[in-house]
C-alpha positions as CSV (number, residue, x, y, z in Angstrom):
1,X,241.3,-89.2,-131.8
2,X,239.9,-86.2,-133.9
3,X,236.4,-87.4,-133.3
4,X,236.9,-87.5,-129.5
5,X,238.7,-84.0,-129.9
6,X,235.1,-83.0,-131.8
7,X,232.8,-83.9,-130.0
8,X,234.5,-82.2,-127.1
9,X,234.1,-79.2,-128.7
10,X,230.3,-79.6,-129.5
11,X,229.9,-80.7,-125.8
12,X,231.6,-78.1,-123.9
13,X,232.2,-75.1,-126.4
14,X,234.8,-72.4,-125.5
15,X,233.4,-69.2,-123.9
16,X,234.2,-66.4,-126.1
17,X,236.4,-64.7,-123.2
18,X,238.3,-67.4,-122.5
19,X,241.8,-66.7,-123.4
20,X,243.3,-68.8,-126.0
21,X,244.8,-72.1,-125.9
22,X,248.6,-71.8,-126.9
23,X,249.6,-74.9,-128.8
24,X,253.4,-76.2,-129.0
25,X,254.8,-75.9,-131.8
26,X,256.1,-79.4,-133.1
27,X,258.9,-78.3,-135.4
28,X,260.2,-76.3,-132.7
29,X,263.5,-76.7,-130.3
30,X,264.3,-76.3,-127.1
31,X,267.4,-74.9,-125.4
32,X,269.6,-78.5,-124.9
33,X,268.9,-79.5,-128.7
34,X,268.3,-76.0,-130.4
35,X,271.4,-73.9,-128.3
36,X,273.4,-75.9,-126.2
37,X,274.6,-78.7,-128.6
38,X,275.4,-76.3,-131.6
39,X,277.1,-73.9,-129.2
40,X,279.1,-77.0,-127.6
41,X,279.9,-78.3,-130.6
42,X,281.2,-75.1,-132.1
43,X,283.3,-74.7,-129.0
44,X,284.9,-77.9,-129.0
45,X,286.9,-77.0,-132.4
46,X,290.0,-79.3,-133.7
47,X,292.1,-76.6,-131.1
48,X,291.1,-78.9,-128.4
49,X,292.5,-81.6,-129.9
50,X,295.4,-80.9,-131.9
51,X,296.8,-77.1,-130.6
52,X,295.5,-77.4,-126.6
53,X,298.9,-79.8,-125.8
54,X,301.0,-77.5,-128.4
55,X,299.7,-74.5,-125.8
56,X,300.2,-75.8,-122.6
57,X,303.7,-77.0,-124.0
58,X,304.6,-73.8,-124.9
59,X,303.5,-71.2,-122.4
60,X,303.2,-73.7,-119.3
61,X,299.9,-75.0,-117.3
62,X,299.8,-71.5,-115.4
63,X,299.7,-69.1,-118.5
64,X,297.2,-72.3,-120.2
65,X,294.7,-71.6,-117.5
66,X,295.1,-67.5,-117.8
67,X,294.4,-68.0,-121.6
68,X,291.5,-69.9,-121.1
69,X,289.7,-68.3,-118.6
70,X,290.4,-65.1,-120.5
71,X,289.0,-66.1,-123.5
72,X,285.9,-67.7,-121.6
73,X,285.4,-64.4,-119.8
74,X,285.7,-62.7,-122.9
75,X,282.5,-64.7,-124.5
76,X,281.0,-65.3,-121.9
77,X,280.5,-61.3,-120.9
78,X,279.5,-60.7,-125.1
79,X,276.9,-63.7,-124.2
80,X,275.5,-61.9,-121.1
81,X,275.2,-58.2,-123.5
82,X,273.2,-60.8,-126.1
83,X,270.8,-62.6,-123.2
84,X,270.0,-59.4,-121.8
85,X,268.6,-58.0,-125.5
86,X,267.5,-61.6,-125.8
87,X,265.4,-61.1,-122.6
88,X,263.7,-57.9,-123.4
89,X,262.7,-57.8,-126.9
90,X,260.9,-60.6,-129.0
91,X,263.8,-62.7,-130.7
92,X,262.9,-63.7,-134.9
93,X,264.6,-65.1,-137.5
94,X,268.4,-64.0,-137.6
95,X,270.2,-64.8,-134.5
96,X,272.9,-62.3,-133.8
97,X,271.7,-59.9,-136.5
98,X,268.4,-59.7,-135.9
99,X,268.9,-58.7,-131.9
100,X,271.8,-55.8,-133.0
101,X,269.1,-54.6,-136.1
102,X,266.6,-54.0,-133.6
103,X,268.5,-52.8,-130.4
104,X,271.3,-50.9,-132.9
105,X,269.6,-50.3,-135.6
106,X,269.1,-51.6,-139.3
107,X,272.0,-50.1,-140.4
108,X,274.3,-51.5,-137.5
109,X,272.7,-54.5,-138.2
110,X,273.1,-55.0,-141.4
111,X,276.8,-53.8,-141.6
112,X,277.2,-56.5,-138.8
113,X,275.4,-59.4,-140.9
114,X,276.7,-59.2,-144.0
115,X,280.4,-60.1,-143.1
116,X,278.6,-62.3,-140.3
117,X,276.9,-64.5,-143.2
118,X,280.6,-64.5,-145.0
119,X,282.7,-65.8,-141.8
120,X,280.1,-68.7,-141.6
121,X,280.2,-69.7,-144.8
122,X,283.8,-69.2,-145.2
123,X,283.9,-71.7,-142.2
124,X,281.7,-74.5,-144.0
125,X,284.6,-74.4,-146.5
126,X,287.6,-74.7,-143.8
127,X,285.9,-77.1,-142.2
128,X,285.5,-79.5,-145.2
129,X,288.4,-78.9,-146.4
130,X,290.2,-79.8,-142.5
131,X,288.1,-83.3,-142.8
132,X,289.3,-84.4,-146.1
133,X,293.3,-83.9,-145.1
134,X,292.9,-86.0,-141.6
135,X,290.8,-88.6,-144.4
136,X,293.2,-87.8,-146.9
137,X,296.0,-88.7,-144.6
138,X,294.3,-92.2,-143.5
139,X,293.6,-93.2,-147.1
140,X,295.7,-91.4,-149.8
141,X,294.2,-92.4,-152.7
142,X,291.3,-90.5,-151.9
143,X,291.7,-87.1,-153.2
144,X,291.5,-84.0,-151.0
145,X,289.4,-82.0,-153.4
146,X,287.2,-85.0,-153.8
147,X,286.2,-85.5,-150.8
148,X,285.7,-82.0,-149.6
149,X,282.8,-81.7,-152.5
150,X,281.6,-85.1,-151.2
151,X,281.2,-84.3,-147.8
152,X,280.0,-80.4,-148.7
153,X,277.2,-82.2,-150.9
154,X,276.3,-84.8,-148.0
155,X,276.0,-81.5,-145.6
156,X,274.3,-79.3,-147.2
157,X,271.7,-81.9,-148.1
158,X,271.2,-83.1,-144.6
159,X,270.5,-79.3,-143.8
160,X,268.2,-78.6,-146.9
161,X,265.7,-81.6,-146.0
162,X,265.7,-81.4,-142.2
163,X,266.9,-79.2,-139.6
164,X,265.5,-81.6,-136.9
165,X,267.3,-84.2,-138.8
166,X,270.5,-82.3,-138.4
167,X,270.4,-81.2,-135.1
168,X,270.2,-84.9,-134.7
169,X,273.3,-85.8,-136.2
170,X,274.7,-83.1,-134.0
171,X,273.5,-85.0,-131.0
172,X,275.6,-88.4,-132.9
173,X,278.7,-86.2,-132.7
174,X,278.2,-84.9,-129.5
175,X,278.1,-87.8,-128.0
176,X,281.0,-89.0,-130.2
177,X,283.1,-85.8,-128.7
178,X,282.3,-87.3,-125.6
179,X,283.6,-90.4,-126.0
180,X,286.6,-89.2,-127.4
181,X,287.3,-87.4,-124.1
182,X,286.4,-90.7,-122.2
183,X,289.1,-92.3,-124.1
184,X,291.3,-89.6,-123.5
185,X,291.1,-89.8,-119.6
186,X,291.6,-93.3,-119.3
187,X,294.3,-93.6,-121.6
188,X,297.8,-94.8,-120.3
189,X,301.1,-92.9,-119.2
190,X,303.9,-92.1,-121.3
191,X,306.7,-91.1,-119.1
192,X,306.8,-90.3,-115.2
193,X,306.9,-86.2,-115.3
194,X,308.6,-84.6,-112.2
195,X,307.6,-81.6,-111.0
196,X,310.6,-79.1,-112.7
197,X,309.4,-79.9,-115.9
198,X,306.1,-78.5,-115.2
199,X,307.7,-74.9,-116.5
200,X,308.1,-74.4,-119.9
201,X,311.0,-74.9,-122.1
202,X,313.2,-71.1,-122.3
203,X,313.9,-71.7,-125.9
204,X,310.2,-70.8,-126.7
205,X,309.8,-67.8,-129.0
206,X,306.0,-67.0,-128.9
207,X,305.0,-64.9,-126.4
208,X,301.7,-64.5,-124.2
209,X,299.3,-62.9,-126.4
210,X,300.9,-64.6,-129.5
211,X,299.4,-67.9,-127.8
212,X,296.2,-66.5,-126.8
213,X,295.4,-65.6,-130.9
214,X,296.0,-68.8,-131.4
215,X,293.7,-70.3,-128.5
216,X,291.1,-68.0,-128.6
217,X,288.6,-68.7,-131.6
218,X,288.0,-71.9,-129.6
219,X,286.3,-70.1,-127.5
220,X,284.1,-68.3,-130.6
221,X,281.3,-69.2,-132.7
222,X,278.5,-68.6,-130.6
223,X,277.0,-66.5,-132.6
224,X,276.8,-69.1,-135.2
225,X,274.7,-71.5,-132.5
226,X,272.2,-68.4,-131.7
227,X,271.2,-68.3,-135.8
228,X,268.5,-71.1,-135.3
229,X,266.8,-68.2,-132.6
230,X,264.0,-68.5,-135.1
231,X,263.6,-71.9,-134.6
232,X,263.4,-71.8,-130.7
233,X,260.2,-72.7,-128.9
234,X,261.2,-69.9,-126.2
235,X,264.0,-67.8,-126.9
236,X,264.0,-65.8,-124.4
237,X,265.0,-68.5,-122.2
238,X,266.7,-70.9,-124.5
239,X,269.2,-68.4,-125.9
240,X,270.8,-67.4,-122.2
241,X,270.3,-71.5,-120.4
242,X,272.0,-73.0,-123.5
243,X,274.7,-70.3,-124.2
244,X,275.8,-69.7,-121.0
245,X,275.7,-73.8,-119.9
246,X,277.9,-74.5,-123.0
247,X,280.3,-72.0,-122.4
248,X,280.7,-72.9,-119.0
249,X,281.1,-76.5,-119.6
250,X,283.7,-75.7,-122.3
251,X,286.0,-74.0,-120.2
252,X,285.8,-77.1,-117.4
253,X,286.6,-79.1,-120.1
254,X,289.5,-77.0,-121.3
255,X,291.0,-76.3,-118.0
256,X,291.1,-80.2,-116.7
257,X,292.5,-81.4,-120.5
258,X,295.0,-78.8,-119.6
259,X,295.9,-79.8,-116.0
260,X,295.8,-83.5,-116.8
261,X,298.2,-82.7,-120.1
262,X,300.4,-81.5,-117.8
263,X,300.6,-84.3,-115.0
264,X,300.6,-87.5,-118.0
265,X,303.0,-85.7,-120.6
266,X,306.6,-83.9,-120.8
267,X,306.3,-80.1,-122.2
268,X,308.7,-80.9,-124.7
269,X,306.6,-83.8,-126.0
270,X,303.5,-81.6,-126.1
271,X,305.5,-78.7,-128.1
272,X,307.0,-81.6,-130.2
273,X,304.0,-84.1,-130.8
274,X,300.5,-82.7,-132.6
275,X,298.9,-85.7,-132.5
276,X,299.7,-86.4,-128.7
277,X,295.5,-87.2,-127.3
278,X,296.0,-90.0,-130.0
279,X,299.2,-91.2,-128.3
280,X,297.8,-91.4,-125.1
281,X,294.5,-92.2,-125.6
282,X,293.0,-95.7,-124.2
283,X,291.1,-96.1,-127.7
284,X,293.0,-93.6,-130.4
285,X,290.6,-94.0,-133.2
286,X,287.9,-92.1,-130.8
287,X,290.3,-89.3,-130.7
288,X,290.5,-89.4,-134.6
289,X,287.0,-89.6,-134.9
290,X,286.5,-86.6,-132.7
291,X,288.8,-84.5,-134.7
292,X,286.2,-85.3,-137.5
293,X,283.2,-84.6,-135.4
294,X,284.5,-81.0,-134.5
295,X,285.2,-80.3,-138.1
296,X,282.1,-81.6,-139.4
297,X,279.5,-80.3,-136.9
298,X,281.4,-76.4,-137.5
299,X,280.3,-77.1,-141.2
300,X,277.0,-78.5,-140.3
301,X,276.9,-75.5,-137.6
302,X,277.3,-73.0,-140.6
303,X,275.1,-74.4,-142.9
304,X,272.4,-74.1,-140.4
305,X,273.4,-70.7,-139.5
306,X,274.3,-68.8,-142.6
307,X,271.4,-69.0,-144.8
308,X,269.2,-67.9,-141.9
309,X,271.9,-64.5,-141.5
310,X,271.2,-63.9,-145.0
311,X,267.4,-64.0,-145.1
312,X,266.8,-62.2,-142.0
């Protein structure tokens, strides 16, 4: 193959004018693999799977749908002020930081990154630690501590050696997520709910905006899916298609888990029952194994994201 590629050069030489041939770059990603799967993934958080029933249980399917669609409004208008810098300047190394140090300012910037690069890698640490007590709780004898380091160690290499490699094991879990929402769908009735108990119960304490903390860093963390904006073959369109789609997707997703919690389940069952996907679920080890996916592609998520907020 190189000798064919030689002796087309010798044959038919390049004129000096012509403009040059841009060559893709093979270690380079595109918005589904490089964007949309981290920002999915970073979306779909344990909340969708062990507080979404606690939510719609507390404040009704009514106030449910207000919360999510505020919070998806919410991100999804900070994700239009980052495409439109995204779309007018050339994106580097740095994700968030490097698009507010050069629109705001170095000093904006790095006031911004600093505590950026600390909420990711303070979220590696939750993330392991949520994994080990859902293993923890399957096999006890396992310590918690033990396998937090474990699985830390098996992250961190996995993101040391190959980027494409993890992005890849991102795809695995993404896929898992989606089977765990399969399962969910087709899973059997509990009980026959009528109509009045679609309300609430009125001995609820926690109020509207109390719920909506609680929901809302679901709908975070897209920052942390922008950091590989270095890594893009063309960010200027990778970082708008693949935020944007996965945001939109995630609050589908959200809002019909929420309507169909509320058609299969009694509200005091959802307030009452943590674990109630699992209980429902046509397959209830997918649902377990999603649980870990979220946790583990969050940590996988930050590895990939923090060290490039702290070189840029």
């Amino acid at each position: 193959m190189n000798f064919l590629f030689t002796l087309k050069a010798k044959l038919f030489p390049k004129s000096p004018d012509a403009p040059p041939i841009l060559e893709e770059e093979p270690n380079k990603f595109g918005a589904f693999l490089g964007v949309f799967v981290p920002c999915i993934l970073m979306l779909f958080g344990v909340i969708i799977f062990l507080r979404l029933g606690w939510i719609v249980g507390v404040v009704g399917a009514s106030e449910a749908l207000v919360i999510i669609t505020l919070s998806a409004l919410v991100t999804l208008i900070t994700t239009f002020s980052m495409s439109a810098i995204a779309t007018n300047i050339e994106v580097g190394k740095g994700g968030v930081y490097y698009m507010l140090s050069r629109s705001l300012g170095i000093e904006v910037g790095g006031a911004t990154g600093i505590p950026m690069y600390l909420r990711q890698s303070l979220t590696i640490a939750f993330c392991c630690i949520g994994f080990a007590e859902s293993l923890h709780d399957l096999v006890p004898s396992w310590p918690i501590i033990h396998i937090s380091v474990i699985s830390l160690i098996a992250l961190t290499l996995l993101a040391y050696t190959s980027v494409r490699g993890a992005l890849k094991v991102q795809v695995a879990i993404f896929v898992m997520i989606i089977g765990s929402l399969i399962s969910l769908f087709t899973g059997h009735e509990l009980t026959v709910v009528h109509p009045e108990s679609y309300t609430p119960p009125l001995t609820t304490a926690m109020g509207f905006w109390a719920v909506f903390a609680i929901f809302f860093p679901a709908m975070t963390g897209i920052e942390s899916s922008v950091s590989l904006s270095g890594d893009l073959r063309d960010p200027k369109r990778a970082l708008p298609l693949g935020t944007i789609s996965a945001i939109i997707v995630a609050f589908i997703i959200y809002a019909v888990i929420s309507l169909f919690l509320v058609y299969r389940v009694p509200m005091n069952r959802l307030v009452e029952d943590p674990l109630i996907m699992q209980d429902i679920a046509s397959v209830p080890a997918l649902i377990i194994l999603g649980i870990w996916g979220a946790t583990l592609s969050s940590a996988l998520g930050g590895l990939l994201g923090a060290p490039r907020t702290l070189q840029a």
